[in-house]
C-alpha positions as CSV (number, residue, x, y, z in Angstrom):
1,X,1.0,-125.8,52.8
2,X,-1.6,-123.3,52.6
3,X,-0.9,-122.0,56.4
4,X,2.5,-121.6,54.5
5,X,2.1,-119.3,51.8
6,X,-0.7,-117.8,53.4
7,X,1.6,-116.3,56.1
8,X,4.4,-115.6,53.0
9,X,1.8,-113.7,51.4
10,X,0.0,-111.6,53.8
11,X,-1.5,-108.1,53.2
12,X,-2.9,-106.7,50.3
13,X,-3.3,-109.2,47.2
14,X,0.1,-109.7,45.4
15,X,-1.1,-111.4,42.5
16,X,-2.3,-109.7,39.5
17,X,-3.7,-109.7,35.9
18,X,-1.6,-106.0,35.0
19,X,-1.4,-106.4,31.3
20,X,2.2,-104.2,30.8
21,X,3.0,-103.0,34.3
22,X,5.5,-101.4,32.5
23,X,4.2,-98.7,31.0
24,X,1.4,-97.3,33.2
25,X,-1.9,-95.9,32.1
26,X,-2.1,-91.9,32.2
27,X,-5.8,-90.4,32.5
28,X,-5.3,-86.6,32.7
29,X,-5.3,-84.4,29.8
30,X,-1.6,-84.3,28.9
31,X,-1.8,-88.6,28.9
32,X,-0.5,-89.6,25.0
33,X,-1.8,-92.1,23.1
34,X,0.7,-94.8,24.2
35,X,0.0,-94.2,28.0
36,X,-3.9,-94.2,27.5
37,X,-5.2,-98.3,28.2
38,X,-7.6,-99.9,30.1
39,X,-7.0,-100.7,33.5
40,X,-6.4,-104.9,34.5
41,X,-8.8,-106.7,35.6
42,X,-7.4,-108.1,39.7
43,X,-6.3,-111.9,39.7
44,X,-7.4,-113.1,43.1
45,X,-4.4,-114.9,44.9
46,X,-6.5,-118.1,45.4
47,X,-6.5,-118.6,41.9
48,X,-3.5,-120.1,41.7
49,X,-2.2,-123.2,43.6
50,X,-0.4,-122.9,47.2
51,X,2.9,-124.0,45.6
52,X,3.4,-121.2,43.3
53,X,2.1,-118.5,45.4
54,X,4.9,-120.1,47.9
55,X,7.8,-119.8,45.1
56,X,6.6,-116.5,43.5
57,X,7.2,-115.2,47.1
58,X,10.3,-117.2,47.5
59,X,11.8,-115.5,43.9
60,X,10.2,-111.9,45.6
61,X,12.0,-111.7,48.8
62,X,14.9,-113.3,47.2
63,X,15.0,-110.4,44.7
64,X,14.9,-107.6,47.5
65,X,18.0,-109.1,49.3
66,X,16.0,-110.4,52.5
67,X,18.1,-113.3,54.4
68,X,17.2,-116.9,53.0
69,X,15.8,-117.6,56.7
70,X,13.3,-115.2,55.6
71,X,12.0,-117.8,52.5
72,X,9.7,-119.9,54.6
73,X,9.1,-123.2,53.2
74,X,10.7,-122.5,50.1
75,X,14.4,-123.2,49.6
76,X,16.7,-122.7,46.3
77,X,19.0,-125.0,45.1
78,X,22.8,-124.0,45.2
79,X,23.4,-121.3,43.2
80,X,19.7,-120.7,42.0
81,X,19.1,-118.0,44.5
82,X,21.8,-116.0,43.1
83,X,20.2,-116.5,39.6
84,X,17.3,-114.1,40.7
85,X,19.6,-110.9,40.9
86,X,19.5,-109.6,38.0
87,X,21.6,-106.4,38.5
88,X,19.0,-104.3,40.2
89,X,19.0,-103.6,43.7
90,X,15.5,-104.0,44.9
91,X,15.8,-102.9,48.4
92,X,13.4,-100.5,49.1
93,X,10.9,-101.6,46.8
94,X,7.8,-104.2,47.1
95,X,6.0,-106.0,45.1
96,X,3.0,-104.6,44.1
97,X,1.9,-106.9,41.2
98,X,2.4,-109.8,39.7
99,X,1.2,-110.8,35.6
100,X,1.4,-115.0,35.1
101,X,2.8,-115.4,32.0
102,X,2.8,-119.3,31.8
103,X,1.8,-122.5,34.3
104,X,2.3,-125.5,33.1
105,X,3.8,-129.4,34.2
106,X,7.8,-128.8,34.5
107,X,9.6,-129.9,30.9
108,X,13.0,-131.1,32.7
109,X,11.3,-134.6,33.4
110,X,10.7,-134.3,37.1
111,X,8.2,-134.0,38.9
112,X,7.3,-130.0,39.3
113,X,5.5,-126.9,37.5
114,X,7.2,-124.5,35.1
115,X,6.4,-120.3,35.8
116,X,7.0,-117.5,34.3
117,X,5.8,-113.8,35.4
118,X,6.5,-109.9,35.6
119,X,6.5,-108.8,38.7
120,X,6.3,-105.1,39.0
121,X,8.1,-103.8,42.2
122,X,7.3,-100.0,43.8
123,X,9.1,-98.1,46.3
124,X,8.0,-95.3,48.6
125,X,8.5,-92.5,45.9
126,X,6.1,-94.0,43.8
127,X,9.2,-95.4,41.6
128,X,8.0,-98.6,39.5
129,X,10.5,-101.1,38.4
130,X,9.6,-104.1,36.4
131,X,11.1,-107.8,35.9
132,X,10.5,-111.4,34.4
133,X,11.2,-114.3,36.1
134,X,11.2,-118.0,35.2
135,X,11.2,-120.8,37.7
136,X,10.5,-124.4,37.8
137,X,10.1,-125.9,41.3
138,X,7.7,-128.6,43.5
139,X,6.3,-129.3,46.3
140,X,7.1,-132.0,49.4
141,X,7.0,-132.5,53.0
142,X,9.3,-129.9,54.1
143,X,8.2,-127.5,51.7
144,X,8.9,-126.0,48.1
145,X,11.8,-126.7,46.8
146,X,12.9,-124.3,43.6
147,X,15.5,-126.0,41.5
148,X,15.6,-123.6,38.2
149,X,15.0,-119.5,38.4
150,X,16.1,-116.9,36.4
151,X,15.0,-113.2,35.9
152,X,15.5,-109.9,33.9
153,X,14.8,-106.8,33.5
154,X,11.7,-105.5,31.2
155,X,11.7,-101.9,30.6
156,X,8.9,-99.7,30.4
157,X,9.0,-98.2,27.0
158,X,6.6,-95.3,28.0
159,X,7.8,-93.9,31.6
160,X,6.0,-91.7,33.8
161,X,8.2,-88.0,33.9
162,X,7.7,-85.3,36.3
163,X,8.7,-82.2,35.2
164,X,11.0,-79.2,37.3
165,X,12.1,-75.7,36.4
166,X,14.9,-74.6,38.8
167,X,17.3,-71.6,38.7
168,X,20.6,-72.5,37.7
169,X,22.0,-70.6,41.1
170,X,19.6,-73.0,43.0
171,X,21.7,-76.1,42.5
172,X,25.2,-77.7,43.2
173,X,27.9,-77.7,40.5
174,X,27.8,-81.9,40.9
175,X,24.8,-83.7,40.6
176,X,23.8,-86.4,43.7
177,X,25.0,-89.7,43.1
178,X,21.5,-91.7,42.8
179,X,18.3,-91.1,41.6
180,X,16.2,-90.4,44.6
181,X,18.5,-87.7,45.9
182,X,18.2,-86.0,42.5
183,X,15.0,-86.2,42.5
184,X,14.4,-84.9,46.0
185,X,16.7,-81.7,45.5
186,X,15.0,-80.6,42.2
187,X,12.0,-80.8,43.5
188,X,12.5,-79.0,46.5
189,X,14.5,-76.0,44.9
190,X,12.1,-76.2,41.8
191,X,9.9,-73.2,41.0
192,X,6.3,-73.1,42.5
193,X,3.4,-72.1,40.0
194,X,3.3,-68.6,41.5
195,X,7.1,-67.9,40.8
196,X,7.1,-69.0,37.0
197,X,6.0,-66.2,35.6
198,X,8.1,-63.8,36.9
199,X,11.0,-66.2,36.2
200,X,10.2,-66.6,32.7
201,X,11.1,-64.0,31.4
202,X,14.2,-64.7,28.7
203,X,16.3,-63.4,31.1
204,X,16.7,-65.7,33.9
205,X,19.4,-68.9,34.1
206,X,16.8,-72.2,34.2
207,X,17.5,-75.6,34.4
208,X,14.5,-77.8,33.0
209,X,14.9,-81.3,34.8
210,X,12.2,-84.0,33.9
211,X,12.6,-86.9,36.5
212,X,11.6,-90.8,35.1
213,X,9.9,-92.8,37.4
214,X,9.6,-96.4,35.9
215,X,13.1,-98.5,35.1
216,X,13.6,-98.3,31.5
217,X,16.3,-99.8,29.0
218,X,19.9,-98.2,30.6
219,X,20.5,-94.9,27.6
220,X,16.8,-95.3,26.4
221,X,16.8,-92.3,23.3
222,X,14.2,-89.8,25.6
223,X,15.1,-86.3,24.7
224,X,13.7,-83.1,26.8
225,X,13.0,-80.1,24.5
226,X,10.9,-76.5,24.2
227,X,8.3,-76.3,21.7
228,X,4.7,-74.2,21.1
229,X,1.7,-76.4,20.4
230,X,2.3,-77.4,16.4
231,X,6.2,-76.9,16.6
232,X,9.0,-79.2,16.7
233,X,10.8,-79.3,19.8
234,X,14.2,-78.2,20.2
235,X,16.4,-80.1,22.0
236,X,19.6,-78.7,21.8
237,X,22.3,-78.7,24.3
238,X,20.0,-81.0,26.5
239,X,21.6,-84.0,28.6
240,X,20.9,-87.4,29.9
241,X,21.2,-88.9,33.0
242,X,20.7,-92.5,33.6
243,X,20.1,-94.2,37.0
244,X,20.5,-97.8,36.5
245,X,17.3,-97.3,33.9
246,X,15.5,-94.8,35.5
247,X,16.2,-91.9,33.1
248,X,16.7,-88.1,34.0
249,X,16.5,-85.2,31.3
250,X,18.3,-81.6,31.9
251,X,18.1,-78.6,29.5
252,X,19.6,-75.4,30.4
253,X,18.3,-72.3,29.4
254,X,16.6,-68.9,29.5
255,X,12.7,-69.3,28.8
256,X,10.3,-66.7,27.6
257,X,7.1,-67.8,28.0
258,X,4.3,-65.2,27.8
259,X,1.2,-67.4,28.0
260,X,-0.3,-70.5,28.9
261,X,-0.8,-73.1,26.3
262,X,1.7,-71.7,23.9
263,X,5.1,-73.1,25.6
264,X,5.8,-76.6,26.1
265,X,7.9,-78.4,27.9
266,X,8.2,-81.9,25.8
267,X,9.9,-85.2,26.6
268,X,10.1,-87.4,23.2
269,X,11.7,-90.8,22.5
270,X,13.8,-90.4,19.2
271,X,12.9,-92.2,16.6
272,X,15.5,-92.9,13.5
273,X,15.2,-89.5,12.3
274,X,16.1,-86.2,13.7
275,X,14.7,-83.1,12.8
276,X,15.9,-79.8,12.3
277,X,17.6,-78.1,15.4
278,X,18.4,-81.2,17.3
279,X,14.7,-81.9,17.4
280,X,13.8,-85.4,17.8
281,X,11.0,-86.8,15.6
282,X,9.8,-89.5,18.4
283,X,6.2,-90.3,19.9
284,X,5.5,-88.0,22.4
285,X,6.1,-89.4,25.9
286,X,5.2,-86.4,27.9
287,X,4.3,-82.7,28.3
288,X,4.0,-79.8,30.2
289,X,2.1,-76.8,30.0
290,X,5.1,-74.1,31.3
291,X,3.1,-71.6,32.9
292,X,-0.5,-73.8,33.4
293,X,0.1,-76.4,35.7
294,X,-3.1,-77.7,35.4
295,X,-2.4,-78.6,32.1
296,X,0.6,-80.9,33.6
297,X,0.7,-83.9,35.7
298,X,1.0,-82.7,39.5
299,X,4.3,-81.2,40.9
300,X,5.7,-83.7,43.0
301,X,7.7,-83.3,45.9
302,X,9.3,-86.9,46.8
303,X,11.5,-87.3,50.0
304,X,14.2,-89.5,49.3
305,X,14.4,-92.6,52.2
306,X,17.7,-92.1,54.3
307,X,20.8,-94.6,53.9
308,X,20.1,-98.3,53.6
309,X,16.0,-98.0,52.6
310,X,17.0,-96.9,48.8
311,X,20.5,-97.7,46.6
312,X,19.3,-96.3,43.5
């Protein structure tokens, strides 16, 4: 059994201790108080028995789509494996940590252990996408069988944005139809840090696109506005996109911005209240220095897999 799971789980450790993957830690000088937290402390993968390394792995490549003759040793039930899709399409992404939630003797009277985790899943654009999962299962001869699973989503309630400023003659009249080719044509026909300046001027047709990268609740209440460094933003006439949970913001306008530190781009989750102006009175999620990019996170230029390697 240990040559088993061994071989299911080779690499880099699977398992760990992540606290909220969720809603990862920022460290730069724009990070808000909701993104700042200390970093997990690793979970070896020897600390937990053969068997549920084996059917964490099992649920994993079962969640990604990969062919059940890919699930060595482990084997679902009927119907179980189909209980681990829980609407997302994982291809593309790996698992990059794993938090154990609960371990304990299985409470349906057989023989078995009861599991629950978040498993927090990563793709090649840096894209984080988080879910729980339940399963009870054993172990015999031939293997580990797993005769309960279940999973779901868990947003992060404090996503990672990226922040573009495009000209409006720059981009198609339709947007792409997923996520990573959005992402991957604003960035490329977004404006460097040389060419903002001349570009915001009041006079020039900008779109303001700030990309999510972590799976969030599908419609999450983020808003993308303008604001100087005590003001509320103003968010009016800004859209949202959602990508099965992984939000985009767009806000069309002409920008004067005449120096650094005085105009913000700001993303905000709404609270109950709005303010005046369409402005949302929301934590702060993120923000960006318009004409100081060193004041923002780093300009990111993702290139989006080709056919099969991403859906989303």
């Amino acid at each position: 059994m240990v040559g088993l799971t061994s071989r299911l789980l080779s690499g880099a450790a699977l398992l760990a201790l992540s606290g909220c993957f969720g809603e990862p830690g920022g460290t730069g000088p724009t990070a808000t108080p909701a993104q700042r937290r200390v970093e997990p402390v690793p979970l070896r993968p020897e600390d937990l028995p053969a068997a549920a390394r084996g059917a964490l792995a099992g649920a994993i490549l079962a969640m990604r789509g990969a062919p059940e003759t890919f699930h060595r040793g482990v084997r679902f039930a009927p119907d179980v494996r189909a209980r681990l899709q829980e609407g997302f399409d994982y291809t593309g992404f790996t698992a990059a940590s794993v938090t154990l939630l609960h371990h304990d003797l299985a409470s349906d009277g057989q023989r078995g252990i009861d599991l629950a985790a978040t498993i927090g899943f990563v793709d090649l654009l840096d894209r984080r996408a988080v879910a729980g999962v339940m399963l009870t299962f054993g172990a015999d001869r031939d293997g580990i069988p797993i005769r309960s699973a279940a999973a779901t989503r868990v947003p992060a309630r404090v996503p990672r944005f990226a922040l573009y400023l495009v000209p409006r003659s720059r981009l198609p009249s339709r947007w792409p139809s997923t996520h990573a080719e959005l992402w991957t044509l604003v960035a490329r026909e977004a404006l460097g840090p040389e060419e903002r300046r001349r570009f915001l001027d009041g006079r020039q047709d900008l779109v303001m696109v700030a990309v999510g990268k972590d799976r969030t609740d599908p419609g999450a209440p983020f808003q993308l506005g303008l604001a100087e460094p005590h003001g509320t933003p103003v968010t009016t006439g800004f859209e949202a996109l959602d990508f099965d949970g992984f939000p985009v913001l767009v806000l069309a306008a002409r920008i004067r911005a005449t120096e650094p530190g005085r105009h913000w781009a700001v993303v905000t989750r709404r609270g109950e209240h709005r303010g005046w102006f369409g402005g949302g009175t929301g934590e702060t999620v993120a923000r960006f220095d318009l004409l100081d990019p060193r004041r923002s996170a780093a300009r990111l230029i993702p290139d989006a897999p080709s056919g099969g390697r991403t859906r989303v």
